[in-house]
C-alpha positions as CSV (number, residue, x, y, z in Angstrom):
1,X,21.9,-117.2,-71.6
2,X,18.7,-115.4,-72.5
3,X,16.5,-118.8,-71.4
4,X,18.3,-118.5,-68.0
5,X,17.8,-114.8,-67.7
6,X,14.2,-115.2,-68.5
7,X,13.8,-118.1,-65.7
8,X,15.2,-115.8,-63.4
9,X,13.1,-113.1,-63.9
10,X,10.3,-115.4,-63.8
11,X,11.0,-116.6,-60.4
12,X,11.8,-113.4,-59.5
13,X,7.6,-112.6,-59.8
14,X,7.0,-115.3,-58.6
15,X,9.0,-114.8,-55.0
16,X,7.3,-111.5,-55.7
17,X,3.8,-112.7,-55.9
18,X,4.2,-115.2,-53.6
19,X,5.6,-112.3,-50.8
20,X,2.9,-109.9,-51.4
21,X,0.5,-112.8,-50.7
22,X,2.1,-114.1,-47.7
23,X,0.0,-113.0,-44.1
24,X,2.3,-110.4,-42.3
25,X,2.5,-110.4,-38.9
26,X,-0.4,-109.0,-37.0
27,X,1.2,-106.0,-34.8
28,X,-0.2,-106.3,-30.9
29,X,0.5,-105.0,-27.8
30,X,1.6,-107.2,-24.9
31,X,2.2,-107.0,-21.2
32,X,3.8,-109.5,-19.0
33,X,2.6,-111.8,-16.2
34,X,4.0,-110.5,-13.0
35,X,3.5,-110.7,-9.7
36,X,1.5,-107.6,-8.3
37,X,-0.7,-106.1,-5.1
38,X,-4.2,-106.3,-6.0
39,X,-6.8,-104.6,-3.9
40,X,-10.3,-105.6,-5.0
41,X,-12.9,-102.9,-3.4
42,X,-16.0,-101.6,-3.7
43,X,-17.5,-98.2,-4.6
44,X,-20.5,-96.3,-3.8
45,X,-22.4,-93.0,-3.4
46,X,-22.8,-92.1,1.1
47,X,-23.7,-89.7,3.3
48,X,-21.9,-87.9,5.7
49,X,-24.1,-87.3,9.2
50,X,-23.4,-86.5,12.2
51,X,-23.9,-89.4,14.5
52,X,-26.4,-88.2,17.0
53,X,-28.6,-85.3,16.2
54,X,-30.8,-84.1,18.7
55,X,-34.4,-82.4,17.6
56,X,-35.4,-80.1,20.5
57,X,-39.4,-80.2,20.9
58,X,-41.9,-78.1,22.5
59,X,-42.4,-80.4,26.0
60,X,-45.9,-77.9,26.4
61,X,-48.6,-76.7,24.4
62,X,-48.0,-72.4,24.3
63,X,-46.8,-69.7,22.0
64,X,-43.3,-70.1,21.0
65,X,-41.3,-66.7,21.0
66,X,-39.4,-66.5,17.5
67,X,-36.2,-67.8,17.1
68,X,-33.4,-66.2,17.8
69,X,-30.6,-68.6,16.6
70,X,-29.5,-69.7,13.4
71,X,-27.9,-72.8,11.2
72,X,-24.3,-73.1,12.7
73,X,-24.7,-70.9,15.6
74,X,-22.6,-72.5,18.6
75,X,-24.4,-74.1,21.7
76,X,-23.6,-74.9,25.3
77,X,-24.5,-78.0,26.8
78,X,-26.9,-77.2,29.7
79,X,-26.2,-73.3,29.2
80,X,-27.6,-72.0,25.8
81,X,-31.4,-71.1,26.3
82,X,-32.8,-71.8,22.6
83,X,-36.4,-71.4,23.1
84,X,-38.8,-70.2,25.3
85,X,-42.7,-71.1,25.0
86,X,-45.4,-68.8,27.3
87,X,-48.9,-69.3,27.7
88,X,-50.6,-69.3,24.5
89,X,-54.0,-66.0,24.4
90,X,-57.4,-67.9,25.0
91,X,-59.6,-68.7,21.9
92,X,-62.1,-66.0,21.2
93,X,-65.7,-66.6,21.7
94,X,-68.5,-66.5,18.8
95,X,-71.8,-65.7,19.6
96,X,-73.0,-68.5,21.0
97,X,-69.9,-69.1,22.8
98,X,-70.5,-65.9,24.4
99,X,-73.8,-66.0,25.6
100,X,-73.3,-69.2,27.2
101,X,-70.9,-68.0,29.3
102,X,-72.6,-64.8,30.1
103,X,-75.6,-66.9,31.3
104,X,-72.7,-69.3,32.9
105,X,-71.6,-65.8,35.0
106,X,-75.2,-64.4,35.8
107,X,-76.0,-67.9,37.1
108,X,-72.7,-68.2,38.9
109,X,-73.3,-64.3,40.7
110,X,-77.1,-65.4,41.5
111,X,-75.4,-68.6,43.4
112,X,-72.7,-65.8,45.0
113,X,-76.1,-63.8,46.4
114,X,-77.6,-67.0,47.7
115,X,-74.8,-68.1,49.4
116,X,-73.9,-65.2,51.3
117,X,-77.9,-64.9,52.1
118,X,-77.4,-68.5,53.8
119,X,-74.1,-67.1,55.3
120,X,-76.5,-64.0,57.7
121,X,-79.3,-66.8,57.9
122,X,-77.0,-69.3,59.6
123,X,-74.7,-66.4,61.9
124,X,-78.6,-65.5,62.9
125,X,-79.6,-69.0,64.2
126,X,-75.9,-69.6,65.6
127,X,-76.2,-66.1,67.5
128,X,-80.1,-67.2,69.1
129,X,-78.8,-70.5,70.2
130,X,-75.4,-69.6,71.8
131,X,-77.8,-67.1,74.2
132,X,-80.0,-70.0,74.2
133,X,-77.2,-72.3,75.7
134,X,-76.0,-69.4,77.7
135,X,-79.7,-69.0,79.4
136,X,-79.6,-73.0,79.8
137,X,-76.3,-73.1,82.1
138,X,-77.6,-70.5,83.9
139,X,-81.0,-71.9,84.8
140,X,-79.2,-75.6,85.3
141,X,-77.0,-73.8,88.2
142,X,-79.8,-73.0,89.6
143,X,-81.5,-76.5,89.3
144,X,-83.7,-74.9,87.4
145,X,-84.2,-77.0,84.5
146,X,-82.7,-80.7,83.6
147,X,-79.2,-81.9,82.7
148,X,-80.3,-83.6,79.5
149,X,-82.4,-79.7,78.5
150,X,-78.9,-78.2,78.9
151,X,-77.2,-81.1,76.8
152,X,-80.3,-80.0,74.2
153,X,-79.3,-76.5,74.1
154,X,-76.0,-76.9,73.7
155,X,-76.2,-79.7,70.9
156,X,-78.0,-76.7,68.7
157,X,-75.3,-74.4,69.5
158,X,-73.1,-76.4,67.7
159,X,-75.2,-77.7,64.9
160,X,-76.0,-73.8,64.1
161,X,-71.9,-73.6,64.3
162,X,-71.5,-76.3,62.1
163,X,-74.5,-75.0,59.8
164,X,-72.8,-71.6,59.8
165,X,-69.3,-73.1,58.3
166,X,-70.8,-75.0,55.5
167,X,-72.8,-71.5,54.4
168,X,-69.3,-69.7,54.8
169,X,-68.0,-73.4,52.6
170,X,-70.3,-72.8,50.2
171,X,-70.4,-69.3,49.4
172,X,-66.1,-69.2,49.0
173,X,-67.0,-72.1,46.5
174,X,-69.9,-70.0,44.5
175,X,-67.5,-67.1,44.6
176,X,-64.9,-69.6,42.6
177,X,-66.9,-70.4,40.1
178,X,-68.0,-67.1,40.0
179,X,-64.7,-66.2,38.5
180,X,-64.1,-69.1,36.7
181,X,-66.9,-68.1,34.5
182,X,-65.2,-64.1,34.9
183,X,-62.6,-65.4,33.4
184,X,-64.5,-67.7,30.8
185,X,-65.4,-64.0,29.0
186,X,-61.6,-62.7,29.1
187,X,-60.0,-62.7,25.6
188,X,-56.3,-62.3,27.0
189,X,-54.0,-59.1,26.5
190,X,-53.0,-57.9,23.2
191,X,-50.0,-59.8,22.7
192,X,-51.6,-63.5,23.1
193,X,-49.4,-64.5,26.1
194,X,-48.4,-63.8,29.5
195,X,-44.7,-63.8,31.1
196,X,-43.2,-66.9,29.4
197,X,-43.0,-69.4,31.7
198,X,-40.7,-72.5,29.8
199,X,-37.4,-72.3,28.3
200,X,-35.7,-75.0,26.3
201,X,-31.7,-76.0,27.1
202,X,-29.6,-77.4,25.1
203,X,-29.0,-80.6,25.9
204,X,-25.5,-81.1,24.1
205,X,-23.1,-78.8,22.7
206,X,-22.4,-78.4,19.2
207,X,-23.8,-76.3,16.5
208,X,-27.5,-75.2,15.4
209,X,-27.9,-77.8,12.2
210,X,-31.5,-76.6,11.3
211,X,-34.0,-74.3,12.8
212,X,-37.3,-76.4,11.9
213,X,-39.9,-73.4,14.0
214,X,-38.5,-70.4,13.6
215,X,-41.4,-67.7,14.0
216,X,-43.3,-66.9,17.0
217,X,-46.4,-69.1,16.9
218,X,-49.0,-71.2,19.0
219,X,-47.2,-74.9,19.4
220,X,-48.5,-78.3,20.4
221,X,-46.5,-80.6,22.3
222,X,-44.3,-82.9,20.4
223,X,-43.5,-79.9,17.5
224,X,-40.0,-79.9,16.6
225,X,-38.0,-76.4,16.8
226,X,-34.5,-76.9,15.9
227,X,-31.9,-79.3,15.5
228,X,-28.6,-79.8,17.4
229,X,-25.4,-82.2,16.5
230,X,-21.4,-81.8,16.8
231,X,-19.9,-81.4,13.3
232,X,-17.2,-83.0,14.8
233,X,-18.3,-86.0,15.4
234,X,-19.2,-87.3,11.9
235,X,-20.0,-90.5,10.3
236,X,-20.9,-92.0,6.3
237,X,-23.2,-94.3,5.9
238,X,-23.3,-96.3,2.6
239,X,-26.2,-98.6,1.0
240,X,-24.4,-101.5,-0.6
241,X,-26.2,-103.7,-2.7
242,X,-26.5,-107.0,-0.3
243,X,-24.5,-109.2,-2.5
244,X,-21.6,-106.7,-2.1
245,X,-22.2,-106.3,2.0
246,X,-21.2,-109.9,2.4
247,X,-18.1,-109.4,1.8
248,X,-17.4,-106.2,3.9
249,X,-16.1,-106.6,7.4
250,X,-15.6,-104.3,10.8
251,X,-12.6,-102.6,10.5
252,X,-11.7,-102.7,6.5
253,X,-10.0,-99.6,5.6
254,X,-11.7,-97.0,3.2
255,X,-11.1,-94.1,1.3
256,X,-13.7,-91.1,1.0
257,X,-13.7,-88.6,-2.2
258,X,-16.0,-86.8,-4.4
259,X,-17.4,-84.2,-1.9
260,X,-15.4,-81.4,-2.7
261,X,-12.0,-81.8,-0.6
262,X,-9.3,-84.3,-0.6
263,X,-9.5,-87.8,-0.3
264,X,-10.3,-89.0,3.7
265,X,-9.3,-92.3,4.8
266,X,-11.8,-94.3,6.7
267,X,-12.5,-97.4,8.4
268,X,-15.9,-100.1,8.4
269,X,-17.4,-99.3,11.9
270,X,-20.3,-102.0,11.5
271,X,-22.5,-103.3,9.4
272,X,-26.2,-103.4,9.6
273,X,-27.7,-107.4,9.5
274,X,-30.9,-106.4,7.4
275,X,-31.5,-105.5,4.3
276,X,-33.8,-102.6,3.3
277,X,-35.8,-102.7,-0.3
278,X,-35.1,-100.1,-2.5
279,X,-36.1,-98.9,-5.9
280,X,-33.5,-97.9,-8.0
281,X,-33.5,-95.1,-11.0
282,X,-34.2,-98.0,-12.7
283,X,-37.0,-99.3,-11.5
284,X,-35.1,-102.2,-10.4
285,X,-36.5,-103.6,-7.0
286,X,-33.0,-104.3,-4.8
287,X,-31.7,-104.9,-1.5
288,X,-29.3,-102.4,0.0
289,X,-27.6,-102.8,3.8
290,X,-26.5,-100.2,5.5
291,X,-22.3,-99.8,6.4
292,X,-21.3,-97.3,8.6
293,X,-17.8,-96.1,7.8
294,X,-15.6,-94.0,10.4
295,X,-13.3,-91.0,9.7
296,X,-9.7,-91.9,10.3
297,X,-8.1,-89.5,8.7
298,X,-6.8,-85.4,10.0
299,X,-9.8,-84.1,10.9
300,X,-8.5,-80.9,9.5
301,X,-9.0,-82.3,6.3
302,X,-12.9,-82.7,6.8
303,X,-13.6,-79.9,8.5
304,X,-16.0,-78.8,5.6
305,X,-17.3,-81.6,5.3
306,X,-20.9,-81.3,6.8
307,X,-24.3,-83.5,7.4
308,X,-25.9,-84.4,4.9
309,X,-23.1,-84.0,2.5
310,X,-22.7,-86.5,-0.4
311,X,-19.7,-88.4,-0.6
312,X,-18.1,-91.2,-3.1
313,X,-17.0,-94.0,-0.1
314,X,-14.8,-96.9,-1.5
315,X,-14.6,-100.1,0.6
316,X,-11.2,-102.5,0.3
317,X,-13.2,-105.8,-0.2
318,X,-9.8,-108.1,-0.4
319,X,-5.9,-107.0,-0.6
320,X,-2.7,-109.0,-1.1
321,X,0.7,-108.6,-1.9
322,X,2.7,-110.7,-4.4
323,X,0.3,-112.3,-6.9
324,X,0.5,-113.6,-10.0
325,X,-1.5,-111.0,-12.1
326,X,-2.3,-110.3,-15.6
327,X,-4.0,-107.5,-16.6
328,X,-7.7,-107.5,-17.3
329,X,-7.6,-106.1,-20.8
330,X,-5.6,-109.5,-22.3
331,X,-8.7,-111.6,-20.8
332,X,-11.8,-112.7,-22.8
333,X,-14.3,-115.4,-22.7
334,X,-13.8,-118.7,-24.4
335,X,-16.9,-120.4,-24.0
336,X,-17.5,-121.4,-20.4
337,X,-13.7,-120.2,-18.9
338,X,-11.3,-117.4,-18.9
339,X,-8.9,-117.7,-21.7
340,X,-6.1,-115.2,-22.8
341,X,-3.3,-115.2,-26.4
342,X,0.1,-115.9,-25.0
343,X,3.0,-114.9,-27.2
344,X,5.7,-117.9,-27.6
345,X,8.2,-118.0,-30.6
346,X,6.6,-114.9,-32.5
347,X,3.4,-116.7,-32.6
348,X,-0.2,-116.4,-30.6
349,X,-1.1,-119.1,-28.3
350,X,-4.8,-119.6,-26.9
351,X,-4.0,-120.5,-23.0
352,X,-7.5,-121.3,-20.6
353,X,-6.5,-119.9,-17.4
354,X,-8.1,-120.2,-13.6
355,X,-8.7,-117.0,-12.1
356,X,-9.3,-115.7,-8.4
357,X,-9.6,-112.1,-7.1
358,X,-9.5,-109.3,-10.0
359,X,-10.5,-105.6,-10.0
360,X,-10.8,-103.2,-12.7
361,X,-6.9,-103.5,-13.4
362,X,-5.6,-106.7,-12.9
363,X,-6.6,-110.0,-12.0
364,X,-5.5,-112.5,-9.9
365,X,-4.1,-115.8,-11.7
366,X,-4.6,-119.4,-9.9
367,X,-3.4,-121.4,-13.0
368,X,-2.6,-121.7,-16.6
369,X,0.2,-118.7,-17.2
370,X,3.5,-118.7,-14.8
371,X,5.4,-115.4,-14.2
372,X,7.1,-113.2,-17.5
373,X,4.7,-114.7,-20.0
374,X,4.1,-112.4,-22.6
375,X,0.0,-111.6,-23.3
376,X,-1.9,-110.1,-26.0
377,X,-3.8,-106.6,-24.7
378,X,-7.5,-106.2,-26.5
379,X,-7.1,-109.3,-29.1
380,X,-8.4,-108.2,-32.0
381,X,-10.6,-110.8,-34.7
382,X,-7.4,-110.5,-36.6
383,X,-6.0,-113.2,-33.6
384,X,-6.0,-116.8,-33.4
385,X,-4.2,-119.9,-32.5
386,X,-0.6,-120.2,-34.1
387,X,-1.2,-116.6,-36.1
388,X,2.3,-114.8,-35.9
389,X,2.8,-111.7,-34.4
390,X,5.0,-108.7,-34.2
391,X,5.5,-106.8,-30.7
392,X,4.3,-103.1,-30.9
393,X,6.9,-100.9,-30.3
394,X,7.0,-98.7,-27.5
């Protein structure tokens, strides 16, 4: 009796030793294969702009009178005068300036006082010949004196006529430039300018975006002065890495966030066919293209939304309904393919599996897993094939 007790005992340790020796079951969290809607999209910083933008430009060299409007002051197409540009004060003369056109103006009144001299020399000579022509008729009458001696006298009655009209010609033209060099010495009136004589319209309506000129200055043609756009009509343009474009088409739907409101739904518009270097914060030379995205959405819910604003624009790249899908978190490399632990009789299975479309959830499943199969989330190193395994409970 005291043998068998002592063999039982000793087994008894031994089941004991062998237990506490025994591998336990590795606790893991699974999810099942199921059949979900996966949406696969892109994301990316934008810009919300209006979509035309008119800059107003001074269309003549002059003094621009200051400003009078400001950023988001309302305009009326054709009606709203925004700027007015006058004739701009002459340059002042230095010394040298000056005393070239002072000798410019002497010379110019010498030309005035030999003009009008030519002007009494030729009424003179006109005023002898017409009484010479006069005393011609009178003597040819009388057969006096010969046809062609009349013809004589009245051919210098008209030359002196003629003579006379150039010397009145000329002196109106010396008088001209008489005060063209007048004026030459003229430094304008205190102010710079005269009555203005241009005023810039509005060419659209909408709001005041910037004012680029605002202070009353001298202005050269082509200068902007202010810029004009509807807030309504807005737009967000995105740079998408080129590898990403390819995949975006007209009319995918989009969803805008991160500028301060609510989300804005959105649709492609178009997208641009070249590619335009960038560097990025990197230093990373890359090749963005341009997608223009329209708002869909209330436009209540975007009316603070402004130009230039940033935005956060993501782009549905591929969506469908009903696929076999198993979360992204159960996946993991085995060598070359996708592979994933799939839990059958208590114990972890290695499956490779095919996939399609994923995003950052779930991906899509072409082959390898069918639908309920129970998966291993975040396999640990404590997993491998044919290891046994106890469901977490939830």
């Amino acid at each position: 009796m005291r043998r068998l007790i002592i063999l039982l005992a000793t087994v008894s340790v031994l089941g004991l030793i062998i237990w506490a020796f025994m591998p336990r079951p590795v606790v893991v969290e699974v999810a099942a294969v199921a059949p979900q809607t996966i949406e696969v999209s892109v994301e990316e910083e934008g810009e919300a702009r209006i979509r035309e933008v008119y800059t107003l430009s001074a269309t003549i060299a002059g003094k621009l009178s200051r400003i009078s409007l400001h950023a988001g002051d309302p305009v009326v197409a054709q009606e709203t005068v925004v700027a007015s540009i006058g004739p701009a004060a002459p340059a002042f003369l230095d010394s040298r300036s000056r005393a070239v056109a002072e000798a410019t103006m002497a010379a110019a009144k010498s030309a005035v006082d030999l003009a009008r001299a030519q002007v009494v020399q030729a009424e003179a000579t006109l005023e002898f010949m017409t009484s010479e022509a006069n005393r011609a008729s009178a003597l040819f009458e009388k057969l006096a004196i010969s046809e062609r001696a009349l013809s004589n006298a009245v051919l210098e009655q008209k030359t002196a006529q003629a003579t006379l009209d150039s010397a009145r010609a000329n002196l109106a033209v010396r008088e001209r430039q008489k005060d063209s060099a007048e004026a030459a010495l003229l430094n304008g009136d205190a102010n710079g300018a005269e009555a203005c004589c241009l005023s810039l319209i509005a060419p659209v309506s909408g709001r005041v975006l910037r004012v680029l000129t605002e202070d009353e200055q001298v202005v050269q043609v082509g200068t902007p002065i202010l810029e004009i756009g509807n807030p309504g009509n807005l737009e967000v343009v995105v740079d998408l890495l080129s590898r990403d474009s390819v995949r975006v088409q007209p009319g995918a739907k989009a969803e805008i966030t991160g500028w301060g409101g609510p989300p804005i739904a959105a649709q492609v518009e178009r997208v641009e066919p070249v590619a335009t270097p960038k560097i990025s914060a990197l230093g990373i030379d890359e090749r963005r293209v341009e997608i223009f995205l329209t708002l869909t959405g209330d436009p209540n819910e975007w009316q603070l939304l402004g130009h230039g604003f940033r935005v956060i624009a993501r782009i549905a790249l591929w969506r469908e309904e009903g696929v076999l899908a198993i979360p992204v978190g159960a996946l993991f490399r085995d060598g070359s393919n996708w592979a994933t632990y799939v839990v059958r009789d208590g114990r972890a299975q290695l499956e490779t599996i095919t996939l399609g479309e994923r995003n950052e959830s779930y991906a899509q499943v072409l082959a390898g897993l069918e639908a309920g199969d129970q998966v291993i989330l975040h396999p640990s190193d404590l997993i491998s094939e044919r290891i046994r395994v106890e469901l977490l409970a939830r």
